[in-house]
C-alpha positions as CSV (number, residue, x, y, z in Angstrom):
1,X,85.0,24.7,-8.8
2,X,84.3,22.2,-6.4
3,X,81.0,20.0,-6.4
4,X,78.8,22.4,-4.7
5,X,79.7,25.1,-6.6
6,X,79.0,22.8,-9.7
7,X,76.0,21.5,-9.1
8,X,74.6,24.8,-8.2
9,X,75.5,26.1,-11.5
10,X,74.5,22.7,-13.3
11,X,71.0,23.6,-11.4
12,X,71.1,27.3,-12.7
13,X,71.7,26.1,-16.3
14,X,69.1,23.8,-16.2
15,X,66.1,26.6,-14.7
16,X,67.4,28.6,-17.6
17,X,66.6,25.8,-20.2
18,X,63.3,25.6,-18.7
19,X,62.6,29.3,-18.1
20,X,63.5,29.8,-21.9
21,X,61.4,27.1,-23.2
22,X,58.5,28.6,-20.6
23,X,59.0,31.9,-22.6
24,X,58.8,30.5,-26.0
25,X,56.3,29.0,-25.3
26,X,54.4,32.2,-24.6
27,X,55.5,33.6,-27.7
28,X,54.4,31.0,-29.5
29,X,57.7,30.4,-30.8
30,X,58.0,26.7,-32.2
31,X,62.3,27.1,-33.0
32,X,62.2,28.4,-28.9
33,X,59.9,25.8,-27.7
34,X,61.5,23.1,-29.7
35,X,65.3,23.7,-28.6
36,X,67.1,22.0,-25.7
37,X,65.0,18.9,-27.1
38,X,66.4,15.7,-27.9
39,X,65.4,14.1,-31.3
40,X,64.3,11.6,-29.5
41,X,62.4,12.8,-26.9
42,X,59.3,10.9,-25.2
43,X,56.5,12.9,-23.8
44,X,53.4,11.8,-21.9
45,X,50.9,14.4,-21.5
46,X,47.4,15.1,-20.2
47,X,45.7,15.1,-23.1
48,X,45.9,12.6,-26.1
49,X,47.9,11.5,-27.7
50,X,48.9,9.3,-24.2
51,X,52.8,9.2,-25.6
52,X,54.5,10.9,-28.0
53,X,58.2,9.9,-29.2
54,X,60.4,11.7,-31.4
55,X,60.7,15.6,-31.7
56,X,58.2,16.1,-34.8
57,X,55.2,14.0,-32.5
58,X,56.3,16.9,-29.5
59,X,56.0,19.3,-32.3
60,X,52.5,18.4,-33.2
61,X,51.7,18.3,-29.8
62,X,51.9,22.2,-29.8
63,X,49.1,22.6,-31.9
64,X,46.9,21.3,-30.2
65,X,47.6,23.5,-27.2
66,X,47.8,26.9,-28.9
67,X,44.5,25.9,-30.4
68,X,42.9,25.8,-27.0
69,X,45.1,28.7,-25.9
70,X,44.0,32.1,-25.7
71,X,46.6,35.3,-26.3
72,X,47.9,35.7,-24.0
73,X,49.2,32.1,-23.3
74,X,49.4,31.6,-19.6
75,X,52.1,28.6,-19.1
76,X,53.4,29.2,-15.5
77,X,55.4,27.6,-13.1
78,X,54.2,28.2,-9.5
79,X,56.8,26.0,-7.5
80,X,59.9,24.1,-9.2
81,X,62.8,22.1,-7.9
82,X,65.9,21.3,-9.7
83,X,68.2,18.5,-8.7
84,X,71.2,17.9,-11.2
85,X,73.8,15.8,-11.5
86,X,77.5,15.9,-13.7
87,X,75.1,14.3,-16.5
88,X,71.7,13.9,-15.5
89,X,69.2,16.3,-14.2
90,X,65.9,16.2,-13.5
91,X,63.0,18.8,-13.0
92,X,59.6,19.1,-10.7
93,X,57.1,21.5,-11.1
94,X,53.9,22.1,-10.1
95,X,52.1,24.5,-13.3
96,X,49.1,26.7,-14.3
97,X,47.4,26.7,-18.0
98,X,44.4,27.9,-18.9
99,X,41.9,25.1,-21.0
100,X,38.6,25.8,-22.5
101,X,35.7,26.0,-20.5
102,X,32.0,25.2,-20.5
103,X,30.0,28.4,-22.3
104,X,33.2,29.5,-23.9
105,X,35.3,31.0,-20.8
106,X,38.6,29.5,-20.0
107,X,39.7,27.7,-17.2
108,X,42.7,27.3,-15.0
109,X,44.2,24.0,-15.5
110,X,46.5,22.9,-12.1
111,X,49.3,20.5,-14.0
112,X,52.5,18.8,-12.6
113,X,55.3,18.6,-14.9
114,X,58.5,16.4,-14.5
115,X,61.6,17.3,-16.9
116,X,64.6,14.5,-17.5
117,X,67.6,16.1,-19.0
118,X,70.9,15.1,-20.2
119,X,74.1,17.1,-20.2
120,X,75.4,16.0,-23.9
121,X,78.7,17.8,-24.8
122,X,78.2,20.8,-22.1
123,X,74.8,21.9,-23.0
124,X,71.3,20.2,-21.3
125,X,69.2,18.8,-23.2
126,X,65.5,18.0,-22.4
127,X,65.3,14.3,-22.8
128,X,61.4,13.6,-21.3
129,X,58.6,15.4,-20.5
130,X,55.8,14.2,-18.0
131,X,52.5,16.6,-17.4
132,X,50.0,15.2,-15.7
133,X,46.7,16.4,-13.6
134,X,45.7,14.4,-10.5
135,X,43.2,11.3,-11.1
136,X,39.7,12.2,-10.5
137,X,37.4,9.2,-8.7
């Protein structure tokens, strides 16, 4: 396989890692959602806490999502680039969620999400996760 052919399918792997923790995540499947995660992974997301480091903080991070989730959970991707290395990948995204609203009603929330992942003895492994929503003035 030469490196073309590689990367492509180190690029495939890696959507497939992401698509599967997407899809757990719309199950609300914690073993799905939590797999393909380091131990020791950091996260910074949109809302608190700020940082959270080790796998049972990402954990806990879950419940405060499905609690301001409604069934069914909309998680979406709506663009994503993939650039992966032998070792190292990471991923873009821009992403739709749905938050509580005023009165009740939910709300689409517009996110970016940014993935680091490691390739540790042939399998990737999510490493960091970034969401963020633009700054308001």
């Amino acid at each position: 396989m030469d490196g073309v052919e590689k990367s492509a399918k180190d690029e495939a792997d890696v959507r497939e890692v992401i698509q599967s923790w997407l899809a757990a995540i719309k199950r609300k499947d914690f073993a799905g959602i939590l797999q393909n995660h380091s131990p020791d992974i950091v996260m910074f997301d949109v809302p608190p806490p700020f940082q959270s480091r080790g796998i049972d903080a990402y954990r806990a991070t879950w419940d405060l999502f499905f609690a301001c989730s409604s069934y069914p959970v909309v998680f979406d991707i709506t663009e994503m680039n993939i650039i992966a290395g032998a070792d190292v990948a990471f991923a873009v995204a821009t992403m739709r969620c749905t938050e509580p609203g005023d009165h009740g009603q939910r709300e689409s929330l517009h996110f970016r999400l940014t993935m680091g992942l490691r390739k540790i003895n042939g399998q990737w492994i999510i490493m960091h996760e970034h969401h963020s929503v633009p700054a308001l003035d």
